[in-house]
C-alpha positions as CSV (number, residue, x, y, z in Angstrom):
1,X,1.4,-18.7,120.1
2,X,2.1,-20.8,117.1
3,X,0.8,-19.7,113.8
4,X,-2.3,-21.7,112.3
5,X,-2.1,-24.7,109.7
6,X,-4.5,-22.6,107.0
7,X,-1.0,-19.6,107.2
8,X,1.3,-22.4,106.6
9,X,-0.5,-23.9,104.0
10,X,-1.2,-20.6,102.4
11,X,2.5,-19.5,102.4
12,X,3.6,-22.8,101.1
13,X,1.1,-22.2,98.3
14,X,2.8,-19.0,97.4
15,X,6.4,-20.0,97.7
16,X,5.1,-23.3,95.7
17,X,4.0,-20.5,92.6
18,X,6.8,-18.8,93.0
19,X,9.2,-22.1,92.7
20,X,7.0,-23.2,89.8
21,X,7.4,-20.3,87.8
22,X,11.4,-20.6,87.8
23,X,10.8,-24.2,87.0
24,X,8.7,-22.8,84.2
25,X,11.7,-20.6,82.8
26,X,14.1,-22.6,83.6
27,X,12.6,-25.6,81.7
28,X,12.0,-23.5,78.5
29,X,15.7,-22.6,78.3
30,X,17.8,-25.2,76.1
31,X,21.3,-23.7,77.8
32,X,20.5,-24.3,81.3
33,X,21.1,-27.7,82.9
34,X,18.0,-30.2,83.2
35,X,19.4,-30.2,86.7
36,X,18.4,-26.3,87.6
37,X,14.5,-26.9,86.4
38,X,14.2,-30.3,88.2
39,X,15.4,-28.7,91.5
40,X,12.8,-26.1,91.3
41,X,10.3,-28.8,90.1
42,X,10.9,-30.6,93.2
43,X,10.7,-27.7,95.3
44,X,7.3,-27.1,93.8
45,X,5.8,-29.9,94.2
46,X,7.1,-30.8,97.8
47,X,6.1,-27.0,99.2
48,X,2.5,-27.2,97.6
49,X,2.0,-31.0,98.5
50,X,2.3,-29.9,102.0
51,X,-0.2,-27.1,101.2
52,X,-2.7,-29.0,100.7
53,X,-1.7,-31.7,103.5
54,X,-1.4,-28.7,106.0
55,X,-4.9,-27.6,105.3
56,X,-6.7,-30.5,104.7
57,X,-5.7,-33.4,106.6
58,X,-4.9,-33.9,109.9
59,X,-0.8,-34.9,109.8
60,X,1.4,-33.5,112.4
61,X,2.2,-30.0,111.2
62,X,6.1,-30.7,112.6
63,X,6.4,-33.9,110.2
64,X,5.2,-31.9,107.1
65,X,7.6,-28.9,107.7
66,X,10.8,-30.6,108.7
67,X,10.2,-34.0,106.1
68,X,10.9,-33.7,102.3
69,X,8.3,-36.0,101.3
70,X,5.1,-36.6,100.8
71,X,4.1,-35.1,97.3
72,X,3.3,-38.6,96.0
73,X,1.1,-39.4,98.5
74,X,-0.5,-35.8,98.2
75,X,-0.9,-36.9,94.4
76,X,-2.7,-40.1,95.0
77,X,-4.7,-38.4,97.7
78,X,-5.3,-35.2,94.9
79,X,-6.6,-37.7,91.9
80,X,-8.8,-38.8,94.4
81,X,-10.2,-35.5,95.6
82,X,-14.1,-34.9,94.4
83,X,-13.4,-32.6,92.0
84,X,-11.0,-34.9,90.1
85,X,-12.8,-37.9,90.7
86,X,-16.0,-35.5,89.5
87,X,-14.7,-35.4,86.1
88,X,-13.5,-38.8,85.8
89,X,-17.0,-40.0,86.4
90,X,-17.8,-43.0,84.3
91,X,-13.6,-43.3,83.2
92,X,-12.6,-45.1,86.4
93,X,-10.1,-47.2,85.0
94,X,-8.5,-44.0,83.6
95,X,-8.1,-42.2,87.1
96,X,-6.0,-45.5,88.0
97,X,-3.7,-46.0,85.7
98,X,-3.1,-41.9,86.3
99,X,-2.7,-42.4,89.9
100,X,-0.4,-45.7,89.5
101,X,1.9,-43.8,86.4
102,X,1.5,-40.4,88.7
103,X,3.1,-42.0,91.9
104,X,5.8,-43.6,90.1
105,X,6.6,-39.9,89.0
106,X,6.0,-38.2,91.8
107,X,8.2,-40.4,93.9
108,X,11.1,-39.9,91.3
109,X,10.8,-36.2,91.3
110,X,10.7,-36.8,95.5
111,X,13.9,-38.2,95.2
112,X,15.5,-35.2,93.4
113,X,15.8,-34.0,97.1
114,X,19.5,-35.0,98.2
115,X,17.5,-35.8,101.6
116,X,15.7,-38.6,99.9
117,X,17.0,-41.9,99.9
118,X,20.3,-41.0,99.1
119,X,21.6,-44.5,100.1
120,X,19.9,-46.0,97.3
121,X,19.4,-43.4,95.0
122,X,21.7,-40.8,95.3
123,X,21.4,-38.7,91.7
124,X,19.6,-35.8,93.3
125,X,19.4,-32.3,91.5
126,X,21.5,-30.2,93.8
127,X,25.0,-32.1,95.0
128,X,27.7,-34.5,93.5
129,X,27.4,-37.7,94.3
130,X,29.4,-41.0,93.7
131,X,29.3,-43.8,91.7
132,X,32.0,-46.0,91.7
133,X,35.4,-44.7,91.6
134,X,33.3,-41.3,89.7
135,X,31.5,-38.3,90.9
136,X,29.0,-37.0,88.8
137,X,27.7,-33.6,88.8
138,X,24.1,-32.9,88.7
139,X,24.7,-30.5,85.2
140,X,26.1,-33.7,83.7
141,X,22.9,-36.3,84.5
142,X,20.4,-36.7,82.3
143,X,17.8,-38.3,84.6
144,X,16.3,-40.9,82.9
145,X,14.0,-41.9,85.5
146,X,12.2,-38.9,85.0
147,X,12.4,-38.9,80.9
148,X,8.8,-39.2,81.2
149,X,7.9,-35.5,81.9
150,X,9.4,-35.1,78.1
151,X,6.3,-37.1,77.0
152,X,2.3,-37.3,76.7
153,X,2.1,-38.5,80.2
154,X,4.1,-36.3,81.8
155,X,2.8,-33.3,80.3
156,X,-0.3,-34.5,81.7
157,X,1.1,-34.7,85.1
158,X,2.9,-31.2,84.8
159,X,-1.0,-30.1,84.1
160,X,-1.7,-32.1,87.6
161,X,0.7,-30.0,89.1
162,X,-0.2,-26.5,87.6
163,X,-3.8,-27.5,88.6
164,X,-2.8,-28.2,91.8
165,X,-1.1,-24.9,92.5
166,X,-3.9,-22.8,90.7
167,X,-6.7,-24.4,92.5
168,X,-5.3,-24.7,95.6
169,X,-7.9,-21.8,97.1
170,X,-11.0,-23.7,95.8
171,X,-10.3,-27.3,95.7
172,X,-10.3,-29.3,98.6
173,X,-8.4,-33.0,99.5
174,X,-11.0,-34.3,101.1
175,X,-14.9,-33.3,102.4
């Protein structure tokens, strides 16, 4: 007998916590590579994305465990959860230009997977990869796409995903 989607989605939450917190350290530590705290970012928010879309939705269990995304659609479907949209009652226009900037985030912090579109967009935060005649280490990359998380708006979504792990008992993607 298999195990049940509420013990996978509660073990993801906990290995999610767990990834966050190194991200946490890491990220607070000028010495370490950008590339070791965006790794664990991405690990985050891919294992509690499929928390939440383990519990609450009704994708295939098998396409959320073997796939390495799906956090940006989790954050759209998140901002859009009654308690979010609860307390952006009235500020509408707000919650979309959130979602819209959010996505665009969350899919570059997808991409940090080497799994992920490495055809296109192979500066993951794990491997070497090639451009050109050069191979660049992750330790070396800046990772401008995601320069945002430096500023306001990404704080704001580091907040979305900090909610997202703390709340993940009470708050619900749908109902």
């Amino acid at each position: 007998m298999a195990p049940p989607r509420d013990a996978w989605a509660a073990a993801f939450a906990e290995q999610a916590r767990s990834d966050w917190s190194v991200y946490r350290l890491l990220a607070l530590e000028p010495e370490v590579a950008r590339c070791h705290a965006l790794h664990y970012l991405q690990m985050a928010c891919e294992k509690i994305a499929k928390a939440y879309r383990a519990r609450d939705t009704a994708a295939e269990l098998p396409d959320l465990l073997g796939r390495h995304v799906g956090f940006a659609k989790f954050v759209s479907s998140f901002l859009l959860s009654p308690a979010v949209r609860q307390e952006f009652s009235g500020k509408e226009a707000q919650l979309s230009q959130l979602r819209a900037a959010f996505r665009h985030l969350a899919r570059g912090i997808e991409k940090l997977a080497p799994a992920v579109d490495r055809q296109d967009a192979p500066e993951n935060a794990e491997y070497p990869w090639a451009r050109g005649d050069e191979v660049i280490a992750p330790c070396r990359y800046d990772y401008p796409s995601l320069s945002l998380l430096r500023e306001p708006g990404g704080r704001t979504f580091l907040r979305l995903v900090e909610r997202a792990l703390g709340d993940f008992e009470t708050l619900r993607l749908s109902r």
